[in-house]
C-alpha positions as CSV (number, residue, x, y, z in Angstrom):
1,X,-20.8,39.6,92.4
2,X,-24.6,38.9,92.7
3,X,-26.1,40.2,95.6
4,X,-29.5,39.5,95.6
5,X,-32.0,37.3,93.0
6,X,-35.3,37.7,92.3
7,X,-37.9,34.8,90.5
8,X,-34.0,34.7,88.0
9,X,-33.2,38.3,88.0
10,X,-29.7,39.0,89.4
11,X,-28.9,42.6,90.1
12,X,-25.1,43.5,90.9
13,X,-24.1,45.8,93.5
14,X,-20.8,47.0,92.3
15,X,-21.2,46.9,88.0
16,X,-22.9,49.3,85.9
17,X,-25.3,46.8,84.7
18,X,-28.5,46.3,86.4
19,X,-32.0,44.5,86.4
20,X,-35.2,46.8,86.9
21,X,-36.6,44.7,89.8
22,X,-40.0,46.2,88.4
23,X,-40.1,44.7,85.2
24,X,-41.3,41.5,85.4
25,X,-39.2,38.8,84.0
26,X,-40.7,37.3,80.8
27,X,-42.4,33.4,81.8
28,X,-40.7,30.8,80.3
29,X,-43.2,28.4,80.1
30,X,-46.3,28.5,78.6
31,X,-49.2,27.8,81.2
32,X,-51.8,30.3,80.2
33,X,-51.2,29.1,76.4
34,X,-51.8,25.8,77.3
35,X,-54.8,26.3,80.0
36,X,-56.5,27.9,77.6
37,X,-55.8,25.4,74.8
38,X,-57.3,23.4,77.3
39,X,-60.7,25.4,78.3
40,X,-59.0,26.0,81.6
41,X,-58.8,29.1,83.6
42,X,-56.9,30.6,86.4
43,X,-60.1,29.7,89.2
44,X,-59.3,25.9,88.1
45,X,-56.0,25.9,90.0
46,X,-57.6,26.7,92.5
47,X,-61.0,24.5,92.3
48,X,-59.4,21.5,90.7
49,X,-56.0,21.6,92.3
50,X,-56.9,22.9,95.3
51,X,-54.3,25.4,95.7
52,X,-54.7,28.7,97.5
53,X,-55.9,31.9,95.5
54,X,-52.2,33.9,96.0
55,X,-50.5,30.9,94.8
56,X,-52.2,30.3,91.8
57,X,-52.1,34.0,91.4
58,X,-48.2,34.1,91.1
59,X,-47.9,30.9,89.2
60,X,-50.5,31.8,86.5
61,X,-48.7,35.1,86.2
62,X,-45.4,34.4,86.1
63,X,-44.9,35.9,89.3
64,X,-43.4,32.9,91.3
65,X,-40.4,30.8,90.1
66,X,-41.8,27.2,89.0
67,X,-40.5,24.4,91.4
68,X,-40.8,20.5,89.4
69,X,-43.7,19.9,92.3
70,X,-45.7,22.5,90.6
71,X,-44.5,21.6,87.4
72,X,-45.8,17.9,87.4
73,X,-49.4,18.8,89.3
74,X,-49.8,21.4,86.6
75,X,-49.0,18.8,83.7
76,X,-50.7,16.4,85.2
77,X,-53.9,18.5,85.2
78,X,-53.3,19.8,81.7
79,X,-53.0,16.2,80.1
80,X,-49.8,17.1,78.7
81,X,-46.2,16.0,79.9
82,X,-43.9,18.3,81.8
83,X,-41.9,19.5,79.4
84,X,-44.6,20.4,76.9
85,X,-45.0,23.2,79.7
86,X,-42.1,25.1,78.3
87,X,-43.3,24.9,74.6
88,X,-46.4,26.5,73.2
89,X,-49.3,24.6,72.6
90,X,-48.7,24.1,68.9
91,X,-45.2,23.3,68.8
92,X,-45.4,20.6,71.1
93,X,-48.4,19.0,69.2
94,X,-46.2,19.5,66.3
95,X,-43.7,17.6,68.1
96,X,-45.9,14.9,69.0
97,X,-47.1,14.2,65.9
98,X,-43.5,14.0,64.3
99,X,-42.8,11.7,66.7
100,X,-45.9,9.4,66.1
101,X,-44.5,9.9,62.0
102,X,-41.4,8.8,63.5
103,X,-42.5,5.6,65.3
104,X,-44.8,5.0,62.1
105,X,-42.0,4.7,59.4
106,X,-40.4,2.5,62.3
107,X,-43.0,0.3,62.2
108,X,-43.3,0.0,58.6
109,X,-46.5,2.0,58.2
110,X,-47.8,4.8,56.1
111,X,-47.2,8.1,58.3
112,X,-50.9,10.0,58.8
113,X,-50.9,13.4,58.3
């Protein structure tokens, strides 16, 4: 029975199997990959967003579970849509351009590689 969790790390009280609450979990999404894609840095959270030092802090880190507020500012301010946030950089350009291939053949035109 979970007794306590922790930015998704569950330890249990009464089973032999326990989470290190000093290891930090691993992000799932992709933030700094695409800031930097980007030419964007940690200080722009805070300059272009607006958002206080600590916060940006956690986020940029992985530090702070991601809530779908932060989610849509950061995408917003990336250029990119939300869910690119949890892919790298180049496998959601990837997937964009598979897509546009996609639409293309739709269309009747010659895809562009």
């Amino acid at each position: 029975m979970p007794n306590s969790t922790w930015l998704g790390a569950t330890s249990f009280a009464s089973s032999s199997q326990s989470v290190n609450m000093e290891e930090q979990p691993e992000a799932d999404w992709h933030l700094q990959e695409w800031a930097k894609f980007r030419g964007k840095k940690q200080a722009d959270l805070v300059n272009d967003l607006g958002w206080q030092k600590n916060a940006a802090f956690r986020l940029w880190h992985g530090h702070q579970p991601y809530r779908r507020d932060f989610v849509n500012a950061v995408a917003r301010w990336l250029e990119i849509e939300p869910y690119e946030l949890l892919m790298k950089p180049d496998d959601a350009l990837g997937l964009r351009r598979l897509r546009q291939a996609a639409m293309d053949i739709a269309k009747g035109l010659e895809p562009v590689d």
